[in-house]
MIMIKE-196813 format. One line per field, with one value per residue (C-alpha): chain; x, y, z. Coordinates in Angstrom, 3 decimals. Layout:
BEGIN
c = A/...
u = X/...
v = Y/...
w = Z/...
END
This chain:
BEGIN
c = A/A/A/A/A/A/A/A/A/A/A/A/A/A/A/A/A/A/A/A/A/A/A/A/A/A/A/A/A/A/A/A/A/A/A/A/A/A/A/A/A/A/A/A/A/A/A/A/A/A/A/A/A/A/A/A/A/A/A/A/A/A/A/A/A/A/A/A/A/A/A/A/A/A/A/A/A/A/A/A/A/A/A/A/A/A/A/A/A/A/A/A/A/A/A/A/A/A/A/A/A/A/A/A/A/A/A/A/A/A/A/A/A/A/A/A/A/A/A/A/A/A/A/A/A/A/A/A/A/A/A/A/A/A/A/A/A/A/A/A/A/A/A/A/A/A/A/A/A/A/A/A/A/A/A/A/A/A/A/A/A/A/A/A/A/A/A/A/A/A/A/A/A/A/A/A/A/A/A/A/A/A/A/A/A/A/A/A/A/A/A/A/A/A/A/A/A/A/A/A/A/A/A/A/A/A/A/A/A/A/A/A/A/A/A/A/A/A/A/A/A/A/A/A/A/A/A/A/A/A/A/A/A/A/A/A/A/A/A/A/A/A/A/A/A/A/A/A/A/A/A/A/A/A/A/A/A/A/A/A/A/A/A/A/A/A/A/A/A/A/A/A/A/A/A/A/A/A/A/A/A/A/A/A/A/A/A/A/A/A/A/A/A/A/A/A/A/A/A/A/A/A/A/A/A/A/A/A/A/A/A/A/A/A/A/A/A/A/A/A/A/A/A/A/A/A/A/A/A/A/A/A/A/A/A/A/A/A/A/A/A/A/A/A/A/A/A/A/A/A/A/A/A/A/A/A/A/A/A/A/A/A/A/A/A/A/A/A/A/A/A/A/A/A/A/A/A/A/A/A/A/A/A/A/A/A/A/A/A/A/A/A/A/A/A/A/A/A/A/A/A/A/A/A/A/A/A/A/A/A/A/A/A/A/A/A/A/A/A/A/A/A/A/A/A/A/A/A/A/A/A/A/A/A/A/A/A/A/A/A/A/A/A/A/A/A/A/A/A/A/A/A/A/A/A/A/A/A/A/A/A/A/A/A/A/A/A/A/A/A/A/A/A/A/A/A/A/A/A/A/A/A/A/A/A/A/A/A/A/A/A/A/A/A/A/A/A/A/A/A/A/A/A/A/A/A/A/A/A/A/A/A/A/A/A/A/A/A/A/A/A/A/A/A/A/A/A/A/A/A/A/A/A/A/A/A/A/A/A/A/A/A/A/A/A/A/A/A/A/A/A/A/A/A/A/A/A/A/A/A/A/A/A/A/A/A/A
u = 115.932/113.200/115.310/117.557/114.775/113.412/116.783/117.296/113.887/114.435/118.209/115.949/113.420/116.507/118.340/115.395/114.932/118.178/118.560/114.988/117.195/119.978/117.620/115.595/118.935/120.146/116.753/115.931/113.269/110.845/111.837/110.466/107.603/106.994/106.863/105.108/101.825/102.001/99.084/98.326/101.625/99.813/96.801/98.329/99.198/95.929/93.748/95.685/95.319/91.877/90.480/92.239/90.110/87.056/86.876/89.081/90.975/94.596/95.607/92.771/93.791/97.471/96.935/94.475/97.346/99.940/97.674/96.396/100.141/101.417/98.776/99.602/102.988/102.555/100.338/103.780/104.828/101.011/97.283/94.636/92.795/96.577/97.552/94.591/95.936/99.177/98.873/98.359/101.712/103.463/101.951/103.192/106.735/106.840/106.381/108.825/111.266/110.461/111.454/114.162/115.672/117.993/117.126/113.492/113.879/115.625/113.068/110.896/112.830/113.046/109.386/108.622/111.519/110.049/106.610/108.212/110.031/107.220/105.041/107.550/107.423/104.167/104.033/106.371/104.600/107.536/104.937/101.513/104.970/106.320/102.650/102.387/105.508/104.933/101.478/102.611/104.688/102.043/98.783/97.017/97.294/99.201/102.181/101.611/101.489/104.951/106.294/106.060/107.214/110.528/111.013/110.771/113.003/115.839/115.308/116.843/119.100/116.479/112.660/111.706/113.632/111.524/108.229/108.679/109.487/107.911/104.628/104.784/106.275/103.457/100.315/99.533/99.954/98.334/95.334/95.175/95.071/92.560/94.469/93.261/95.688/95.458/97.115/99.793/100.053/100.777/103.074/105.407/104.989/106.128/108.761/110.425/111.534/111.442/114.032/116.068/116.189/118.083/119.992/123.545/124.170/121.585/120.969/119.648/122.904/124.604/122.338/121.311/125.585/125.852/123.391/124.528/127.903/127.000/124.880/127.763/130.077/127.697/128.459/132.191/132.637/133.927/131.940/131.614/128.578/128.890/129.173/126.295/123.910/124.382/124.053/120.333/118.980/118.037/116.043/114.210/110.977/108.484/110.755/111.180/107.949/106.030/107.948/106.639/103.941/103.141/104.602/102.328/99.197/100.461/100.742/97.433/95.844/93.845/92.756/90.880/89.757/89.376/91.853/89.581/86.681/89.100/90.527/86.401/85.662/88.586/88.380/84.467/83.606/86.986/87.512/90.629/89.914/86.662/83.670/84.654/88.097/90.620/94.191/97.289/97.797/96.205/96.092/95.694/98.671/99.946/97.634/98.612/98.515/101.540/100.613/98.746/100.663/104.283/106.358/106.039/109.184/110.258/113.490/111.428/110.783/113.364/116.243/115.207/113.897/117.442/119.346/117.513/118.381/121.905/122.688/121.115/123.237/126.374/125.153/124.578/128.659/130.040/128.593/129.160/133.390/133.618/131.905/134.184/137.865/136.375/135.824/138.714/138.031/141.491/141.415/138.578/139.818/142.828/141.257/138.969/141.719/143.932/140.582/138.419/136.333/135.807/133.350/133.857/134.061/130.909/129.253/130.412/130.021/126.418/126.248/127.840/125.991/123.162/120.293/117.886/120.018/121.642/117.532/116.758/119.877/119.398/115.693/116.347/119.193/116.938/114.176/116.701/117.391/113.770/113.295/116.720/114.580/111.537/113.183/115.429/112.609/110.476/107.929/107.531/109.451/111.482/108.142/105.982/108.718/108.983/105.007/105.148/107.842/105.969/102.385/104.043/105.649/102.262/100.792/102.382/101.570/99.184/102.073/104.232/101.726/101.472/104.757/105.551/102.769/103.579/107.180/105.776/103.775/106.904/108.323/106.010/105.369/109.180/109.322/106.531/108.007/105.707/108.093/109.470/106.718/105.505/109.146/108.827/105.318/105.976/109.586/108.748/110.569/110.338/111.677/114.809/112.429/110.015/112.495/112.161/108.860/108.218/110.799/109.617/105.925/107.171/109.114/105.599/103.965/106.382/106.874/102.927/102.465/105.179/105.163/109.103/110.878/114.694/113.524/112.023/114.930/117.102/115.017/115.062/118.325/120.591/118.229/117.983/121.504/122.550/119.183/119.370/123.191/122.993/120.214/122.206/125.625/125.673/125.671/122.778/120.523/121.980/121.307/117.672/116.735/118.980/116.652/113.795/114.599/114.747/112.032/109.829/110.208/109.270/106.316/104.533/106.052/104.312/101.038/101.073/99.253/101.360/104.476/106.287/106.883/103.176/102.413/104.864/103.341/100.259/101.166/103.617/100.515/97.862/96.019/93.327/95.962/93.178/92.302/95.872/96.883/93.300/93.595/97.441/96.501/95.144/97.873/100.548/99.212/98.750/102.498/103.236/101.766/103.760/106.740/106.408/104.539/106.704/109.656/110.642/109.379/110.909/113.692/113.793/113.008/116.167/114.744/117.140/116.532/116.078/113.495/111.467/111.530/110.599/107.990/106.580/106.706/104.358/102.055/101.743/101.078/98.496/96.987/96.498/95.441/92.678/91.998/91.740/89.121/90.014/89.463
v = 60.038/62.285/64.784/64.707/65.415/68.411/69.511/69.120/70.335/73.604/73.947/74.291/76.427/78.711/78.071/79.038/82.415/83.385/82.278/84.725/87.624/87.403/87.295/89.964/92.237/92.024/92.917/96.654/98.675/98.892/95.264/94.003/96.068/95.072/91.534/91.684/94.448/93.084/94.647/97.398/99.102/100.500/102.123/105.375/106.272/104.689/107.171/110.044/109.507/108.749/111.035/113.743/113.049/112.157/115.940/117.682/118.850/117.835/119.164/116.711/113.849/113.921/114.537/111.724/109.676/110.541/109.593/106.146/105.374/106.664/104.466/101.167/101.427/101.939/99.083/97.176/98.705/99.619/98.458/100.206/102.123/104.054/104.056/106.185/109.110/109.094/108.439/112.175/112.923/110.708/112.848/116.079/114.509/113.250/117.152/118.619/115.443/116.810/120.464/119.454/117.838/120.975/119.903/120.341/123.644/125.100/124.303/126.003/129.056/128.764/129.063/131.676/133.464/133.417/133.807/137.252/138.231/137.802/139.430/142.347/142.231/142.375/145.510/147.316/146.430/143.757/140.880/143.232/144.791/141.462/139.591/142.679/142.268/138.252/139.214/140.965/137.689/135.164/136.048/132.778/130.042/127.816/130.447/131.292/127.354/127.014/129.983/127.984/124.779/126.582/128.301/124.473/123.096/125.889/125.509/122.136/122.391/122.160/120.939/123.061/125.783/124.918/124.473/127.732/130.176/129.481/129.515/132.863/134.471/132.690/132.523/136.516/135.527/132.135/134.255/136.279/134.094/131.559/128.849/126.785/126.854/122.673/123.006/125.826/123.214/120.417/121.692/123.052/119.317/117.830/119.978/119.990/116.645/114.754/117.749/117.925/113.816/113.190/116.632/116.438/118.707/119.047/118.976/115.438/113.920/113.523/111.857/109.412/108.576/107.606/105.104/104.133/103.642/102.025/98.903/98.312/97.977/95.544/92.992/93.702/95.769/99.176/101.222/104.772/105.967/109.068/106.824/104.411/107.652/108.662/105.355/105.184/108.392/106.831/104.455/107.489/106.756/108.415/111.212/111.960/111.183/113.476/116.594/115.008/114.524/118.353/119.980/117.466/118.814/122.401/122.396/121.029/122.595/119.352/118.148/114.660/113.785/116.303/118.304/119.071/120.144/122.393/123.976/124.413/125.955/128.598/129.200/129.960/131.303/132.920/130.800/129.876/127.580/126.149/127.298/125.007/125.236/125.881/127.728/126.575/130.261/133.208/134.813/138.306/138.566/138.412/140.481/143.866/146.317/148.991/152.859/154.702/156.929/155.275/153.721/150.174/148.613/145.151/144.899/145.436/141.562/140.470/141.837/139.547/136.586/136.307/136.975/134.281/131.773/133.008/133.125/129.476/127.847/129.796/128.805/125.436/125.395/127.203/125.320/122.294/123.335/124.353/121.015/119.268/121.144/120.710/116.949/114.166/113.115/114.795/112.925/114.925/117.753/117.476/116.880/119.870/122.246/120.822/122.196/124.645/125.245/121.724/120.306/117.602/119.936/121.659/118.032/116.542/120.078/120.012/116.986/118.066/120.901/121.737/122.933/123.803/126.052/127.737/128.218/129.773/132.157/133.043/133.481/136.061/137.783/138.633/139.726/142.123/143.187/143.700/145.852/147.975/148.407/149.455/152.038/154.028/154.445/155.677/153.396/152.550/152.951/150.421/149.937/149.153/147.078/144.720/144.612/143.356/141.000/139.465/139.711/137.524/134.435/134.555/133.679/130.315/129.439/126.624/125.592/125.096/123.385/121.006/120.453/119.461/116.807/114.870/114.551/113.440/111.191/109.983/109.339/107.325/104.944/104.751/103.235/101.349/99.760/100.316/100.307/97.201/95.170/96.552/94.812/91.874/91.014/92.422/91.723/87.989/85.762/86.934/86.793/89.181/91.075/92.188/92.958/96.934/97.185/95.469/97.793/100.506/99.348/98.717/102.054/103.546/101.981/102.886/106.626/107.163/105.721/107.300/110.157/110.776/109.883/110.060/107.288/105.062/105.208/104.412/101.310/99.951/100.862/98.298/95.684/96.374/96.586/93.032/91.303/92.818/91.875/88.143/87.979/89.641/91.727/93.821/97.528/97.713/95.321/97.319/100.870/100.078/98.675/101.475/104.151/102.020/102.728/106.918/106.659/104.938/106.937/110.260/108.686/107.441/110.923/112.706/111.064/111.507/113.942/113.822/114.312/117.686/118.654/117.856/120.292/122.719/122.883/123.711/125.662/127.649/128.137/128.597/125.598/123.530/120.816/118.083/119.537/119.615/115.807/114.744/116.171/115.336/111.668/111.276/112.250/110.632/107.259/106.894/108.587/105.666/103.049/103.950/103.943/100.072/98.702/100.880/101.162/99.044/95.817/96.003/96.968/94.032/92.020/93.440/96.631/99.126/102.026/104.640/102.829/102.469/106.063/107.013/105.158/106.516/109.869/109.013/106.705/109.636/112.002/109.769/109.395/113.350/113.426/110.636/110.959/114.456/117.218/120.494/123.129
w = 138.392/138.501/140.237/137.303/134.875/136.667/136.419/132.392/131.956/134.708/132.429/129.336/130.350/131.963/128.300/126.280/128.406/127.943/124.703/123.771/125.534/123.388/120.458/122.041/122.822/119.399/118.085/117.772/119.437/116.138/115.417/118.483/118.293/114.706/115.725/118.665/117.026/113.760/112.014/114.448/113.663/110.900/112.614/113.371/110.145/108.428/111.698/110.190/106.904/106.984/109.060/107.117/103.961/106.125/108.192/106.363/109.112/109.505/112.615/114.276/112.290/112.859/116.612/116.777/114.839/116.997/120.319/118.839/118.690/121.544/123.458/121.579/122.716/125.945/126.146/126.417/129.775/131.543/131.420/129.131/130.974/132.552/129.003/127.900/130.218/129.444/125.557/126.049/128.055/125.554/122.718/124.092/124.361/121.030/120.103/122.433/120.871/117.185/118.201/119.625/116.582/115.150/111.205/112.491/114.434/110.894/109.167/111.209/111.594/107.703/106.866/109.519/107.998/104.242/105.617/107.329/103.372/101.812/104.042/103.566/99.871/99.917/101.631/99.722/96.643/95.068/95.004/93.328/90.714/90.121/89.826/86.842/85.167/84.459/83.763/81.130/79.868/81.225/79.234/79.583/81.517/79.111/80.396/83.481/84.218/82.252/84.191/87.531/85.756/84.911/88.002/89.539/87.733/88.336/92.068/92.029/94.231/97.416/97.935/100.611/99.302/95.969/97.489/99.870/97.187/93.778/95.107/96.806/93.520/91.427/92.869/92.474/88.438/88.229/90.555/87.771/85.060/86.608/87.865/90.798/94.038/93.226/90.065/91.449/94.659/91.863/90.022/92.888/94.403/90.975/90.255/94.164/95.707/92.109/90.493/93.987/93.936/90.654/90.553/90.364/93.120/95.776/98.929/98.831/97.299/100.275/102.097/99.268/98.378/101.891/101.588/98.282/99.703/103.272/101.361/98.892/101.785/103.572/101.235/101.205/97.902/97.306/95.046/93.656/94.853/92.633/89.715/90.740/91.500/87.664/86.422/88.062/86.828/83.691/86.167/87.955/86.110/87.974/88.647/85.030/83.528/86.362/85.038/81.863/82.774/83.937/80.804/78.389/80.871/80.407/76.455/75.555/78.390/79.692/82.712/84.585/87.644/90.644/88.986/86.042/88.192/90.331/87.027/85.531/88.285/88.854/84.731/84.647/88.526/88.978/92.403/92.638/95.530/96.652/98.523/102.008/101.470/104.219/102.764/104.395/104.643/105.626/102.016/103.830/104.752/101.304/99.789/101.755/99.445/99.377/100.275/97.589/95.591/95.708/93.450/92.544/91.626/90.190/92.225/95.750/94.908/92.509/94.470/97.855/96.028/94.034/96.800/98.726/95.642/95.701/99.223/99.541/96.692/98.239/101.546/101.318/99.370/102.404/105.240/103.986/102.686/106.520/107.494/106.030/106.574/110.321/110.008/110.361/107.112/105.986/102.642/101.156/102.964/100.895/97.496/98.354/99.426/96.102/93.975/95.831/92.817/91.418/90.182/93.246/95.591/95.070/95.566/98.394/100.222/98.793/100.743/103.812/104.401/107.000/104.820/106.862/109.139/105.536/104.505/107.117/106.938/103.470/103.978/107.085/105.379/102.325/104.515/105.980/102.601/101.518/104.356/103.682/100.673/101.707/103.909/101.711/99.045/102.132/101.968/105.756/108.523/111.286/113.350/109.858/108.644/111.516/111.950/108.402/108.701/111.648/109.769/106.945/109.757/111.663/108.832/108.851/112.161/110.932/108.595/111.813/113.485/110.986/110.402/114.244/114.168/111.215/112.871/115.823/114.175/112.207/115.589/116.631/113.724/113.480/116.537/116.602/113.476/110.690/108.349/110.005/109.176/106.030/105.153/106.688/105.098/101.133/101.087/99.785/97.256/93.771/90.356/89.589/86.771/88.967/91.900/90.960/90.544/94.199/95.598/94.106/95.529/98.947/99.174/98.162/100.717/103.293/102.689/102.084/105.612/107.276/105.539/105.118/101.773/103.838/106.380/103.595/101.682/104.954/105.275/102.234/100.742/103.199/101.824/98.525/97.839/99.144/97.597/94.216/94.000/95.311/92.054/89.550/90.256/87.200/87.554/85.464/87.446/90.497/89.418/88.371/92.069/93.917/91.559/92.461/96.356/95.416/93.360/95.073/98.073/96.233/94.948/98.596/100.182/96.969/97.702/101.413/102.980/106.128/104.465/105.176/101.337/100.426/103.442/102.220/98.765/100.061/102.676/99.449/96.916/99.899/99.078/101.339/102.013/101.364/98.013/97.126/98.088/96.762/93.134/93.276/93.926/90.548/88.776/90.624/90.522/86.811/86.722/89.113/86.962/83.740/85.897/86.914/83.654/80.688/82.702/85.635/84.616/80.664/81.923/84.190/80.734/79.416/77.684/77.408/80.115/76.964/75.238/78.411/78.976/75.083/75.137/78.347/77.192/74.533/77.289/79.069/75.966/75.155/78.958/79.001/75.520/75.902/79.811/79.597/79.116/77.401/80.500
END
């Protein structure tokens, strides 16, 4: 008898072991680490963001991030004191593993490559001609602001593209007119991902369709994803009311917060950036001043700079046409070769397309062409040329630097599962109004500690979509909560100060990166606010989407116009 129960109890014990395998096996890698750290998955990105405001110095904090990490997880395998030592190994592999991610290593190549044209157009005097010529248009800071809010918005069709060029172009004319480098750094932040994220054709819309598409099939339904992605623009609250939000700010020429002070102080001292401030980029090499006596002409910049713009946009259409005549999707093949020049077809090759690779193409092509330039009107030669060019990328070395920690640090949190459990403990039971707001909360929270808008949205979406249709399967109810997911994102990757565009910005209107995502902070969090309380939440009452955004235009008239101090 007692033999028997050792047995039953021994067939249990064996049961419940292989049972927790199976369970185990089907679990992911961040799933199981999610469940098993709990709390401490956030500490690497809380060290890093933290210590960033705290020294000031980013390159410590991220590193420091990454390590803190990289030592909790391999507190699974080894003991703590082993784990100390080779939290540093693991650290160095997790930046060999973000080079050796090809998206990565083009955008890389890309912003040493625009680094290198600008540092070329700078010697050949395009940038001091240009920065003359607007000068000339932009005669106070009122238009030298709108200037760069234009040029934002008709770089839509990329973020880093966005971020990486109107800075360069502006920053010689908002220098001039007295506008801090956190203002410039603002407005390029507001006017990159949020433009590129609702834009018809983009670089983004592939990437967010598929998503779009994948949760609809999840619950067994075939959807147009093109069709749902314009229905939730009107939903893209924050998106929308931050380009608001910058042109209201522009026009009557007010300011709060850090942002005020920053904007007092460039306007009265002529400092565009402060006293203990640390530029994202070695402004030297941008201020090289062209050989006395020669020529300065308009098209030494203008000629590049377009042909950058255009050879991006026709880029980013040819690389992703091949993509897909290469791919054994011969449906869309077949509707693309039927109409080459459709509207369609310059979409989903939009979304096919490799754009950082195409970037970095079009940004090394027009630096060939700027120095063509600089040649045949004998302003240097081959050996001064090159020296330029490289002058201009090593300039961005910090940028690069940057760059390859907050991926590793992205790698680490990912699979430590951050995300995962920043999920598991929001993602609670609540009423269908308040659904978007919570999403759009959560995907906040996510992207601001991970630092990476495309992996918050590839959390959330295949959650989102079944959850939002079990409460309510109207398209309505459905494109508020998928814009919730996109809009959300944008806002925590906005705010974060290890996200790659926020470093971009910077690194684009050589800003102290802290300066930038402190003073930005205060704007995007009222922004956010208005977002949830005038839009997502009426609209989850039943408020028409258009009436929402109406009246947030005025909330946010009135927040600059009461808030803010005439500069």
């Amino acid at each position: 008898m007692q033999s028997s129960c050792w047995k039953r109890i021994i067939f249990i014990i064996v049961f419940l072991f292989i049972a927790n395998g199976l369970y185990a096996a089907d679990l992911s890698l961040p799933e199981i680490n999610a469940q098993k750290w709990g709390v401490w998955t956030l500490i690497p990105p809380l060290v890093a963001i933290f210590l960033a405001f705290i020294t000031r110095n980013v390159i410590l904090s991220l590193f420091i991030g990454i390590y803190s990490g990289a030592y909790i997880l391999l507190l699974n395998t080894d003991n703590a004191f082993n784990a100390l030592w080779k939290g540093f190994l693991r650290v160095t592999y997790e930046m060999q593993g973000s080079l050796a991610s090809s998206w990565n290593a083009g955008i890389i190549l890309q912003t040493l490559a625009i680094g290198g044209l600008i540092g070329v157009i700078s010697q050949i005097g395009g940038a001091k001609a240009i920065a003359e010529a607007l000068s000339k248009k932009a005669k106070s800071p009122r238009s030298s602001q709108f200037y760069t809010w234009c040029m934002g918005l008709f770089i839509f069709f990329d973020d880093y593209a966005n971020a990486l060029t109107v800075g360069p172009i502006m920053r010689p004319v908002t220098d001039r007119m007295k506008i801090s480098r956190e203002k410039l750094a603002f407005i390029i932040d507001s006017t990159s991902a949020p433009i590129a994220g609702i834009a018809l054709i983009s670089t983004w819309i592939g990437y967010e369709l598929g998503l779009i598409n994948n949760g609809f099939q999840s619950i067994g339904i075939e959807a147009n994803a093109y069709g749902m992605f314009i229905k939730t623009i009107p939903y893209r609250f924050y998106n929308i009311f931050i380009l608001i939000f910058i042109l209201v700010g522009i026009g009557l020429l007010r300011e709060f917060g850090p942002m005020y002070k920053a904007e007092k102080r460039a306007r009265t001292t002529g400092r565009v950036y402060g006293e203990k401030a640390q530029p994202m980029v070695d402004t030297d090499a941008y201020s090289v001043q062209p050989k006395k006596g020669i020529k300065l002409y308009i098209s030494n910049a203008v000629v590049p700079i377009v042909l950058l713009i255009i050879g991006a946009f026709l880029g980013l259409f040819y690389d992703g046409f091949r993509n897909i005549m290469n791919s054994t999707n011969f449906e869309l093949a077949e509707q693309i070769r039927q109409a080459p020049f459709s509207f369609f077809t310059f979409r989903e090759a939009f979304s096919a397309s490799n754009a950082s690779i195409v970037l970095f193409q079009a940004a090394l092509f027009s630096g060939i062409i700027a120095i063509v330039l600089g040649i045949k009107r004998k302003i240097f030669g081959w050996i001064e040329a090159m020296n330029a060019w490289v002058s201009g990328a090593k300039s961005l070395v910090i940028t690069v630097i940057i760059l390859i920690l907050a991926w590793s640090l992205s790698g680490i949190v990912k699979e430590l599962g951050t995300a995962v459990y920043l999920v598991s403990i929001l993602s609670e039971k609540i009423p269908a109004f308040l659904l978007s707001s919570i999403i759009f909360l959560l995907g906040s929270c996510i992207s601001f500690a991970t630092g990476t808008s495309y992996g918050t949205m590839g959390i959330l979406m295949p959650l989102t979509i079944p959850l939002a249709y079990a409460m309510d399967p109207s398209q309505g109810f459905l494109a508020m909560n998928i814009g919730a997911v996109l809009t959300g994102a944008i806002f925590g990757d906005h705010c974060s100060p290890i996200s790659d565009t926020t470093i971009l910005s910077s690194m684009g209107s050589a800003c102290d990166h802290i300066d930038h995502t402190r003073t930005q902070l205060w704007y995007a969090i009222p922004v956010a606010l208005v977002a949830i309380f005038i839009g997502y939440i009426p609209t989850g009452l039943g408020v028409p989407a258009w009436i929402s955004l109406l009246v947030g235009v005025f909330v946010i008239f009135a927040i600059v116009r009461l808030f803010g101090k005439k500069v």
